[in-house]
C-alpha positions in Angstrom: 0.0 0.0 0.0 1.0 3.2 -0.8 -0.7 5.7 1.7 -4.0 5.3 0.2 -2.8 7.3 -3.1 -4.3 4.9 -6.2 -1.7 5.0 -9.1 -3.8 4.8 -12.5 -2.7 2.7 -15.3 -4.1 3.7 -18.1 -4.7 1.0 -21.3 -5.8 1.6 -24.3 -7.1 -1.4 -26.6 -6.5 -1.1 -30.6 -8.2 -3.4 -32.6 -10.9 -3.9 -35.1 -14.2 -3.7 -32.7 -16.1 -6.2 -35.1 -13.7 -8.9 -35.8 -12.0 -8.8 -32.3 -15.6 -8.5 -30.6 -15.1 -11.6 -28.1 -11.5 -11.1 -27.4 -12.2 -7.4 -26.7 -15.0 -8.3 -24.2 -12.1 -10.9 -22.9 -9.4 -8.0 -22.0 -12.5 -5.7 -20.3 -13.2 -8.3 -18.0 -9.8 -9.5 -17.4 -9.0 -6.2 -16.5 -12.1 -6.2 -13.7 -10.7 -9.3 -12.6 -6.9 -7.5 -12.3 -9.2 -4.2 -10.4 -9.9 -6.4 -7.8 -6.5 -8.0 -7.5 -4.3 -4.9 -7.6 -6.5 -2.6 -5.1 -5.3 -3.9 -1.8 -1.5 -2.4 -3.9 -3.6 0.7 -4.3 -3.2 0.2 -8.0 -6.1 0.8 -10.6 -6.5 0.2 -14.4 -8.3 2.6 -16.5 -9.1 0.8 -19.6 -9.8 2.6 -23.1 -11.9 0.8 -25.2 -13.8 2.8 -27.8 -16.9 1.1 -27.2 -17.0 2.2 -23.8 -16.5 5.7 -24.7 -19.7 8.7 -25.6 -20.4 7.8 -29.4 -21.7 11.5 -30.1 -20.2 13.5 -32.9 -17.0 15.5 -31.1 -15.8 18.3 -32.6 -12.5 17.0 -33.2 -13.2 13.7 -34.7 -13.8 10.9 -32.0 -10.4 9.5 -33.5 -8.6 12.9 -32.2 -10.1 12.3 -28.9 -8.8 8.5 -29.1 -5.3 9.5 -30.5 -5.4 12.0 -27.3 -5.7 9.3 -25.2 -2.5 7.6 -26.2 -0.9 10.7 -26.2 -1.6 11.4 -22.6 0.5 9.4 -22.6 -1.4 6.3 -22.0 0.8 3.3 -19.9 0.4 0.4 -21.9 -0.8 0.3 -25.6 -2.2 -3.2 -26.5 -2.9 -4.1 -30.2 -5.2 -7.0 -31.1 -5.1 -8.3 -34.5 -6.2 -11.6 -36.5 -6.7 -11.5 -40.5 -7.2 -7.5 -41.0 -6.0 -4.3 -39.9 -8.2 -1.1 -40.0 -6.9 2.3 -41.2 -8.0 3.8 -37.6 -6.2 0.6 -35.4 -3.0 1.5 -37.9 -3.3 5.0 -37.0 -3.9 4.1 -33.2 -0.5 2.4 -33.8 1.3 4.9 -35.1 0.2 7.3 -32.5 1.2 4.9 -29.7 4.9 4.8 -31.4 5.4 8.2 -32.0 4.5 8.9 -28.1 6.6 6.3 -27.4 9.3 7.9 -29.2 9.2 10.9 -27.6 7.5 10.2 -24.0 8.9 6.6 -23.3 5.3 5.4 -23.3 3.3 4.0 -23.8 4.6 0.5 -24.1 3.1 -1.1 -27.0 1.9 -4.8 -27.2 1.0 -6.5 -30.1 -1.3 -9.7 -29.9 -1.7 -11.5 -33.0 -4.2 -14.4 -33.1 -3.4 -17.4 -35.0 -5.4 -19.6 -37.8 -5.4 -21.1 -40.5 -6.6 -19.1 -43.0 -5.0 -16.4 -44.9 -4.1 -13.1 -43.5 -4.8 -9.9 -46.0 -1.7 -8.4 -47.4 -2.1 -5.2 -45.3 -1.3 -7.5 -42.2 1.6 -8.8 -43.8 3.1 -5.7 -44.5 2.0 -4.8 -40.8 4.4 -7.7 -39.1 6.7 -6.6 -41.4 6.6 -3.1 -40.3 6.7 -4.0 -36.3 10.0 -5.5 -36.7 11.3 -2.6 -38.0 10.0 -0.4 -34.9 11.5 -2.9 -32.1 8.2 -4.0 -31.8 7.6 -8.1 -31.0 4.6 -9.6 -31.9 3.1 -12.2 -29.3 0.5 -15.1 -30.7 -2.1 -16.1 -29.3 -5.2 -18.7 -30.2 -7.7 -18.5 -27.5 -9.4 -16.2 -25.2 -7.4 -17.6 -22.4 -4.6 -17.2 -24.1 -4.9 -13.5 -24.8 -5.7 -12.7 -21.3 -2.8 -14.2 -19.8 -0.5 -12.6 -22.4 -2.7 -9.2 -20.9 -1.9 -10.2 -17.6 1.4 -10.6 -18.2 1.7 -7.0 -19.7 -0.2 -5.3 -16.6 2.3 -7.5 -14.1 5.3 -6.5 -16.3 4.6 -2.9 -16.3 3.9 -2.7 -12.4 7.3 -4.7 -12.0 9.1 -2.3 -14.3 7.6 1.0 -12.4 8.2 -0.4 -9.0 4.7 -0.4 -7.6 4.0 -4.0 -6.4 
């Protein structure tokens, strides 16, 4: 405990909403789940999901007020992707690197899930692209799966800031 301040860790989830629907829904309740375990270490997660967030018309563009968010900077940058990427997620991306760049975070996570069937060329040119920034791609091929690698990012963040 830390004298009752709560440190926020804030998350933001990339990903396309429609595709990535259930895994989405996965990472918003494992991160209720990690609430509850990290309160007692005054720690909180604030997570960014879009669907989560006021769907009326901003002035800015809702994607400004997303992009805003990672530039707050946000803590942790998580990317879920399976056979597509969407201009916006790509853009999300980018944001998160730049701030990362500059800021030192967010730290950005990719998840990819595995299959058998064929990813579109855009993704291929993606995973390309990531190892160019530094960026390592973890794989995943169940829900399960995904929220432990989640997990895992949330623990290795706290560990790395010193707040366990």
């Amino acid at each position: 405990m830390n004298g009752g301040f709560m440190k926020k860790i804030k998350v933001f989830l990339a990903s396309s909403i429609g595709e990535m629907k259930m895994d989405r829904l996965a990472i918003s309740e494992a991160t209720l789940e990690l609430n509850d375990e990290l309160v007692d270490n005054d720690i909180r997660l604030q997570l960014f999901m879009c669907e989560h967030h006021d769907t009326a018309i901003a002035i800015s563009g809702k994607q400004n007020e997303y992009n805003d968010f990672i530039r707050s900077p946000c803590d942790l940058f998580i990317n879920l992707y399976f056979s597509k990427i969407g201009s916006y997620t790509f853009e999300e991306y980018q944001t998160a690197l730049e701030t990362k760049r500059v800021n030192g975070l967010p730290l950005i996570y990719v998840f990819t899930k595995t299959s058998n069937n064929q990813t579109s060329e855009q993704l291929k040119d993606f995973c390309e692209r990531l190892e160019l920034d530094g960026v390592e791609a973890q794989y995943y091929s169940t829900l399960d799966e995904v929220t432990d690698l989640y997990r895992q990012a949330v623990y290795s963040y706290i560990k790395l800031i010193n707040l366990s």
